[in-house]
C-alpha positions as CSV (number, residue, x, y, z in Angstrom):
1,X,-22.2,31.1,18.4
2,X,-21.7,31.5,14.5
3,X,-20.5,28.5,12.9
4,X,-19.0,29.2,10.2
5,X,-19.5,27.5,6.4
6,X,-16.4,25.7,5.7
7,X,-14.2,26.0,9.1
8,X,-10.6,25.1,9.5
9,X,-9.8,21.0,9.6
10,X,-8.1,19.7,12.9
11,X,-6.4,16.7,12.7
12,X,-4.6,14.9,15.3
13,X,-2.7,11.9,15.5
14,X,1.1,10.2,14.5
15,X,1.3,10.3,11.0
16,X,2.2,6.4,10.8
17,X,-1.3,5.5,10.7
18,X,-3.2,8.8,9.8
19,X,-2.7,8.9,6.1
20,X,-4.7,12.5,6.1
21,X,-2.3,14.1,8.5
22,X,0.4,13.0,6.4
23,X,-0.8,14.1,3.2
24,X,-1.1,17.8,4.7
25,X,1.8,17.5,6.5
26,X,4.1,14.8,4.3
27,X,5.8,14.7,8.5
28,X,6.2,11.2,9.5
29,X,5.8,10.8,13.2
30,X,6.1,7.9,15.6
31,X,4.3,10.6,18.3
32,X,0.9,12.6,18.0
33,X,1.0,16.1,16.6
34,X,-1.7,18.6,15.9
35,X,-2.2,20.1,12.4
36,X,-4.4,23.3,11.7
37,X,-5.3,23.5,8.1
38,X,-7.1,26.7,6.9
39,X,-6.8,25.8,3.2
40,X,-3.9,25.8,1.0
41,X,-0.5,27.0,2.3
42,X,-1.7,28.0,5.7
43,X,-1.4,25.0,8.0
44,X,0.7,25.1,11.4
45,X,1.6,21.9,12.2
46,X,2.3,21.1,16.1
47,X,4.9,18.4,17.4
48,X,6.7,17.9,20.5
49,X,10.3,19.6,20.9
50,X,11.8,17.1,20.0
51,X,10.6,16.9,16.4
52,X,10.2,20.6,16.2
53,X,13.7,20.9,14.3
54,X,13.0,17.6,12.3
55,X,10.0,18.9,11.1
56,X,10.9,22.6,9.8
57,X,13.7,20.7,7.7
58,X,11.0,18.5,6.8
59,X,7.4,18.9,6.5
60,X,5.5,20.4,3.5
61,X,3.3,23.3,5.8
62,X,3.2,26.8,6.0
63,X,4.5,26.8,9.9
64,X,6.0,24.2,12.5
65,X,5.2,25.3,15.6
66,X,6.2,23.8,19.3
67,X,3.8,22.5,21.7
68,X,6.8,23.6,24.4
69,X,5.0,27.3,23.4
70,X,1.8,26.2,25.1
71,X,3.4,24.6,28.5
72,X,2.5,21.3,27.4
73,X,4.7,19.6,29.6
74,X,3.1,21.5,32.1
75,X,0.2,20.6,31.3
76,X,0.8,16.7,31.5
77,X,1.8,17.1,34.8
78,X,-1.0,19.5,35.9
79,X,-3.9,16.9,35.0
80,X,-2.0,13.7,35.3
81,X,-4.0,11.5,32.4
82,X,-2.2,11.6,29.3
83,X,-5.5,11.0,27.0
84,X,-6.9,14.1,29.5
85,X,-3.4,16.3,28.0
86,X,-3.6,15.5,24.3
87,X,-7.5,16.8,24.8
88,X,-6.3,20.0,26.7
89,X,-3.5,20.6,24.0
90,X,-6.0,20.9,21.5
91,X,-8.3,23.1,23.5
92,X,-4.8,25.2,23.6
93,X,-4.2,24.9,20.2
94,X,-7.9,26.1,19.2
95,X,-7.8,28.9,21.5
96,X,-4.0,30.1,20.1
97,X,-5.6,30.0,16.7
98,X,-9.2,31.5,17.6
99,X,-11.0,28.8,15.9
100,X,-14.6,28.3,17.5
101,X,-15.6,25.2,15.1
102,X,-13.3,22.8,13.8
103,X,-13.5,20.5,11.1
104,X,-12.3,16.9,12.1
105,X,-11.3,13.4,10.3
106,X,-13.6,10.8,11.0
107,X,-11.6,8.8,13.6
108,X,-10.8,11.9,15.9
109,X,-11.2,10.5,19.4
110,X,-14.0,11.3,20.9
111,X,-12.7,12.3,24.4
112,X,-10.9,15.1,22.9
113,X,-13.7,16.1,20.9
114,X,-16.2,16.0,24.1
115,X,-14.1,18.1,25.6
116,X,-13.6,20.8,23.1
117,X,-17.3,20.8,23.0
118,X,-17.4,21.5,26.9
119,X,-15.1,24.4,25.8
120,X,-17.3,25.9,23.3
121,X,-15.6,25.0,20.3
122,X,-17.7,23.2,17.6
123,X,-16.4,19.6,16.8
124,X,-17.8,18.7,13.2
125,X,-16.8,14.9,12.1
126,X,-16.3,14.6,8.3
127,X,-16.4,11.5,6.8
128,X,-14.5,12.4,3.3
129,X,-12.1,15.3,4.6
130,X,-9.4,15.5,1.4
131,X,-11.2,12.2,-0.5
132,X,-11.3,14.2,-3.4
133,X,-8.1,15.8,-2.9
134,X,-6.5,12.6,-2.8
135,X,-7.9,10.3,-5.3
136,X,-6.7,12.7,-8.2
137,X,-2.8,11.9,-7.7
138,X,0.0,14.0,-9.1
139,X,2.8,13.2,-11.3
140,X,5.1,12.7,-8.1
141,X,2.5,10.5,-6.6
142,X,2.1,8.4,-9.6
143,X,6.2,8.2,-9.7
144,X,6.0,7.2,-5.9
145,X,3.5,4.7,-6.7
146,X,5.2,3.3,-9.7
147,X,8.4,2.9,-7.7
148,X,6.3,0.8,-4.9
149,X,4.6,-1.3,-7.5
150,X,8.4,-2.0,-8.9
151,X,9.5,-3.2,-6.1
152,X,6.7,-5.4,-5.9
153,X,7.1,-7.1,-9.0
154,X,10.3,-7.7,-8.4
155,X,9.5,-9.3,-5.4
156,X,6.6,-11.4,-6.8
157,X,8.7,-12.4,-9.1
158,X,11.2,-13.5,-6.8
159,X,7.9,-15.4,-5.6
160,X,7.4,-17.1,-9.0
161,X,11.0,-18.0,-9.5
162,X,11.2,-20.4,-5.9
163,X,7.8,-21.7,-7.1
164,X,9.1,-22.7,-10.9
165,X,12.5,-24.1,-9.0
166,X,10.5,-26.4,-6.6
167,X,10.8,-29.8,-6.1
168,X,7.8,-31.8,-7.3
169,X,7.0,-35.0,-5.2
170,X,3.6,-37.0,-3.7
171,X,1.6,-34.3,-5.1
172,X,3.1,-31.2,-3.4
173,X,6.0,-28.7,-4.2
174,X,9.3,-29.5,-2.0
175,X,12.4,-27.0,-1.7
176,X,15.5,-27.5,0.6
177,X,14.7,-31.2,1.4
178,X,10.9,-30.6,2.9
179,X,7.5,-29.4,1.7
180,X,7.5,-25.6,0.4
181,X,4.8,-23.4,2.1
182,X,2.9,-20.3,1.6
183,X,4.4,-18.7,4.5
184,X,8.4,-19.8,2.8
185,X,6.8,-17.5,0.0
186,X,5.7,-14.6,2.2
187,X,9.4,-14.6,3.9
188,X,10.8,-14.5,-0.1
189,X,8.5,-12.1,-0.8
190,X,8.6,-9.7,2.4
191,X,12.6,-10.1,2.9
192,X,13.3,-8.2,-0.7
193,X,10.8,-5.8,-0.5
194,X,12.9,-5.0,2.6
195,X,15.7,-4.8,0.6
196,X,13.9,-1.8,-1.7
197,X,13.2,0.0,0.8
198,X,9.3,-1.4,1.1
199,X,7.5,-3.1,3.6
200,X,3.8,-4.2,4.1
201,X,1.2,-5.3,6.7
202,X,0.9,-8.9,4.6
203,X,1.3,-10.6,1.7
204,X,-1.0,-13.6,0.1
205,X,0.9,-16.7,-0.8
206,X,-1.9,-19.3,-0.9
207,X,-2.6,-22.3,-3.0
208,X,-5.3,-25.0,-3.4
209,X,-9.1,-25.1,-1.9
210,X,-7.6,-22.9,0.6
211,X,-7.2,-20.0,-1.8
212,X,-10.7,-20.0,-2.5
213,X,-10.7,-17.7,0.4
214,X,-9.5,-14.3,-1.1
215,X,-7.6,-13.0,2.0
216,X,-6.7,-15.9,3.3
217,X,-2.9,-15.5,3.5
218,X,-0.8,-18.4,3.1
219,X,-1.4,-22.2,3.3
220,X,0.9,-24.7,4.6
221,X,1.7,-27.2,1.6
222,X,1.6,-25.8,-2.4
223,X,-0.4,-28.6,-4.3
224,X,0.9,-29.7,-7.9
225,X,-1.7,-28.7,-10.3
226,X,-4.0,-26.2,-8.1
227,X,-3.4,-22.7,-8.4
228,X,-1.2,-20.8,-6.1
229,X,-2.8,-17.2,-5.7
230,X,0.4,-14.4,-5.2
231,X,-1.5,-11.1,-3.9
232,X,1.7,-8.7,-3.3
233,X,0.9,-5.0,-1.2
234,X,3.7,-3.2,-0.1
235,X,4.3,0.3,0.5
236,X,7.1,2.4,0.2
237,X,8.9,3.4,4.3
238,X,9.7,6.8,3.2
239,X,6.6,7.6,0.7
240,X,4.3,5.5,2.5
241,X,2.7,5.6,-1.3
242,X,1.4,1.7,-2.0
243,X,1.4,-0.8,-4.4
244,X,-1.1,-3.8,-5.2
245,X,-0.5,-6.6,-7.7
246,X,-1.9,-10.4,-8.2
247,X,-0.5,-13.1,-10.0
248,X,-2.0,-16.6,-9.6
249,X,0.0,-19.5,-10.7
250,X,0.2,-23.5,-11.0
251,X,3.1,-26.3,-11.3
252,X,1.9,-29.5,-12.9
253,X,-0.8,-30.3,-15.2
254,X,-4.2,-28.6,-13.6
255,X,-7.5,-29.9,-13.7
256,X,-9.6,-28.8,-16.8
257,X,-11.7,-26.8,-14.2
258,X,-9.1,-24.6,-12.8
259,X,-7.6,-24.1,-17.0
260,X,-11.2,-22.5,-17.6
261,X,-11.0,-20.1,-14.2
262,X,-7.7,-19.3,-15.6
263,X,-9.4,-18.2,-19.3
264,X,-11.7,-16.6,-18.2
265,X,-10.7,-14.8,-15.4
266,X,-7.5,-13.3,-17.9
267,X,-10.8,-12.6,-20.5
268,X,-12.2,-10.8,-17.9
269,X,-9.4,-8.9,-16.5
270,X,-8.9,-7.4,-20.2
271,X,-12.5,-6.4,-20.4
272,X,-12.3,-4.7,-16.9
273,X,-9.1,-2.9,-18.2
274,X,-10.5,-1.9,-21.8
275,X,-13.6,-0.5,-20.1
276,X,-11.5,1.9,-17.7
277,X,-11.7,5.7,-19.0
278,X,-12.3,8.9,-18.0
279,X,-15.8,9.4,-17.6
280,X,-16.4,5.9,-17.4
281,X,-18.8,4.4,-14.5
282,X,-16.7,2.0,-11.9
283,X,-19.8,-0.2,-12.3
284,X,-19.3,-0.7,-15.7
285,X,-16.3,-2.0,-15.4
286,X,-17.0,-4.0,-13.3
287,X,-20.3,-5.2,-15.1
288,X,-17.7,-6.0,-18.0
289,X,-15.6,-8.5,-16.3
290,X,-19.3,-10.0,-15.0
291,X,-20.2,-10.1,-18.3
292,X,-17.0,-12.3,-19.9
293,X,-17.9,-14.5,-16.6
294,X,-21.3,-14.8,-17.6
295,X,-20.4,-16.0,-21.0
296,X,-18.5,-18.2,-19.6
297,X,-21.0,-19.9,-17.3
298,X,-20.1,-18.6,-14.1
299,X,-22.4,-16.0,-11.3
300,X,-20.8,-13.1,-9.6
301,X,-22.2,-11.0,-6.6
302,X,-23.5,-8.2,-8.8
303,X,-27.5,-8.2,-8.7
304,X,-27.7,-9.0,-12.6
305,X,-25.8,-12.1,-12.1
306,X,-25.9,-13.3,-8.8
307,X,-28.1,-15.9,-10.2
308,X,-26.3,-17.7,-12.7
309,X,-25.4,-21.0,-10.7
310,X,-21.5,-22.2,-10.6
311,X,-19.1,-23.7,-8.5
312,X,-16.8,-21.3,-9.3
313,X,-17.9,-17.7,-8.7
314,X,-16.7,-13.7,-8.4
315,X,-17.7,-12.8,-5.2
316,X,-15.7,-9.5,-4.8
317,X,-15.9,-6.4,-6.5
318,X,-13.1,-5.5,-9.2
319,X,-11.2,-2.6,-7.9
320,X,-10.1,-0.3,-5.8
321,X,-8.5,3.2,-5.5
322,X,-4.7,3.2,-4.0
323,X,-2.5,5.9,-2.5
324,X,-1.7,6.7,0.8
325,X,-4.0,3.8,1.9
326,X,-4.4,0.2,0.1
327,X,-7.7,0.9,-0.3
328,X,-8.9,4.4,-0.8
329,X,-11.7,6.2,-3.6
330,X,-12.8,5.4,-5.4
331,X,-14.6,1.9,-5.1
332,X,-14.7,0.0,-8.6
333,X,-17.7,-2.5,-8.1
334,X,-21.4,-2.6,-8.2
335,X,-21.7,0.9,-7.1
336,X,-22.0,4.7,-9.5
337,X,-18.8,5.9,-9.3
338,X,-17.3,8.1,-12.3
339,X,-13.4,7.6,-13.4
340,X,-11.4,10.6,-13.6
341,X,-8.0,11.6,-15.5
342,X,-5.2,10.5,-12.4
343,X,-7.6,8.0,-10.5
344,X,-5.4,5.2,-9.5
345,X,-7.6,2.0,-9.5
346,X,-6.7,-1.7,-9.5
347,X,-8.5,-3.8,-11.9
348,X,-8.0,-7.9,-9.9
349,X,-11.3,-10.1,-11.2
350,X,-11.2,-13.9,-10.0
351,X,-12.9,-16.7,-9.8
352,X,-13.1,-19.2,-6.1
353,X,-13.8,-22.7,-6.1
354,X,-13.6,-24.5,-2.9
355,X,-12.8,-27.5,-4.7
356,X,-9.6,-26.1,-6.5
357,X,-9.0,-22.7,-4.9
358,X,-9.0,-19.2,-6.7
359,X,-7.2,-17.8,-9.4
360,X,-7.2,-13.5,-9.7
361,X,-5.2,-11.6,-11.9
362,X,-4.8,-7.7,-10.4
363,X,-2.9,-4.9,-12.6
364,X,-2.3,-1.3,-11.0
365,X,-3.5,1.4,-13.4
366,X,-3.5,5.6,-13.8
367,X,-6.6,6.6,-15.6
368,X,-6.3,8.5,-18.9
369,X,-8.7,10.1,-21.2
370,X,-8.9,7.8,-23.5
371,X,-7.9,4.5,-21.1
372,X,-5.3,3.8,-18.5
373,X,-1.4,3.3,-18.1
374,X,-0.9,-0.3,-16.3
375,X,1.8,0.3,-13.8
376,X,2.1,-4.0,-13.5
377,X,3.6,-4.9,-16.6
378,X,4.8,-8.4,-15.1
379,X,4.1,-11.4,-17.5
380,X,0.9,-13.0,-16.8
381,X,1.6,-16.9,-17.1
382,X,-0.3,-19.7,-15.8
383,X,1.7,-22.7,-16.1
384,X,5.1,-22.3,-14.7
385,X,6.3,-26.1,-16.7
């Protein structure tokens, strides 16, 4: 059998959770569908009856086609194991279309791809399928982005405001009569993103030693004087585009320790943003915030610095691409990666020291020819007294 060079991509899935089937298809679906993609407009998109009509008033592809055209309910009563039907709709779906080797997204279940194997059709896992489609975003997906990094600001904010208002007593923040948590900032934060029309898988509210952790999400007292780390993520319910924004914070005199984390970890952040370009390597950037830390007298991960002995230390890399997926390409860390005009990237140093906890400071940027457009405008301020 002839394989072809570049043969047609099939992707299968719900489109909750398959951000490449959504990109093709822009169809959001609770319930798997099958999408054939032979390259620009020609892709034939598969769903159930009942979301046939739903999706010919709604999904961006060239033809929405029903599975009732293939007998598929049929077929889930002819072989009895469900997982057994979505494999023998595909083999369907490839014979319909006359494809004999298939293109398919990295998490493509292997049962289904076993058995279009046993059917003589050529199963080729890709890795990368649309990366470089994706990481160049649009003007709409830079205005669906901007409008999910908007709502989180607002709702960080919203963060900031309960943690200015608190109650100071025996060392730790108190609101309505008892001790405020991390998680009482989560619920503030997740309850108006809600009310914008966003949602997200988490949200970091964390302060103190605890917060020297980076993903550790909330912590259940907020220390006067040790910094309280707001990491906000949310993505938009009917875009699905996200956002990503850090903010760390502190009530109360802090010790001189955490005040120089804070210094330089804004230093650095402005150095990683000044070096983002067009053209520019991810590692450089991130080599310039390692830089302002090394002045500074603090080690990061990077090879060139890992050395440099401190309590305090950046132990992550600087950035990350965003879309369709928190973290998507490109990587911006101690890898070669070149920036391109439209790359969305994140640009969130910081510095963890068990003793005191972290402190990070992450913007949201589009990369330009000559720099970057910072979606995350919010006021970046320390000391909330």
């Amino acid at each position: 059998m002839t394989v072809p060079d570049n043969p047609p991509v099939l992707l299968f899935g719900e489109t909750y959770h398959h951000p490449n089937i959504f990109y093709r298809s822009g169809f959001l679906a609770p319930d798997p569908v099958v999408l054939v993609d032979h390259g620009g407009d020609d892709t034939v998109l598969w769903t159930s009856p009942m979301e046939a009509g739903r999706a010919r008033k709604e999904a961006r592809v060239g033809a929405v086609r029903s599975t009732e055209e293939l007998d598929f309910a049929g077929v889930m009563q002819r072989v009895g194991s469900e997982q057994d039907a979505w494999s023998t709709l595909l083999e369907l779906v490839c014979r319909e279309a006359g494809l004999h080797s298939v293109r398919v997204d990295f998490d493509f279940p292997a049962i289904c791809a076993d058995h279009l194997r046993r059917q003589d059709v050529a199963v080729h896992p890709h890795a990368d399928l649309y990366r470089e489609e994706r990481r160049i975003k649009t003007p709409d997906e830079v205005a669906w982005i901007t409008t999910t990094e908007d709502a989180g600001m607002d709702a960080l904010q919203r963060a900031i405001d309960v943690i200015a208002a608190a109650d100071i007593k025996d060392g730790i923040l108190w609101r309505d009569g008892r001790p405020l948590s991390g998680q009482d900032l989560v619920l503030t934060v997740e309850s108006r993103l809600l009310e914008l029309g966003c949602t997200t898988i988490d949200s970091i509210c964390c302060g103190g030693p605890e917060s020297a952790d980076p993903h550790r999400a909330t912590s259940e007292v907020l220390r006067v004087g040790l910094p309280i780390v707001l990491d906000i993520f949310p993505f938009h319910k009917a875009t699905r585009y996200w956002g990503d924004m850090t903010r760390t914070v502190v009530r109360g005199t802090p010790p001189p320790e955490v005040t120089a984390m804070w210094d330089a970890v804004l230093e650095a952040q402005q150095a990683g943003l000044d070096a983002v370009r067009a053209g520019a390597n991810g590692r450089d950037v991130h080599y310039a915030c390692c830089e302002v830390f090394k002045q500074r007298g603090y080690g990061s991960l990077a090879k060139p610095y890992r050395d440099i002995k401190s309590e305090a230390r950046f132990i992550h890399g600087t950035g990350h691409g965003l879309g369709l997926e928190i973290h998507e390409y490109p990587r911006v860390g101690d890898v070669d990666v070149t920036l391109e005009v439209g790359d969305v990237v994140t640009v969130e140093p910081g510095l963890y020291d068990p003793r005191f906890g972290g402190v990070r400071i992450e913007d949201l940027v589009v990369v330009t020819e000559d720099g970057c457009r910072n979606l995350t405008p919010i006021a970046k301020v320390f000391r909330l007294d």
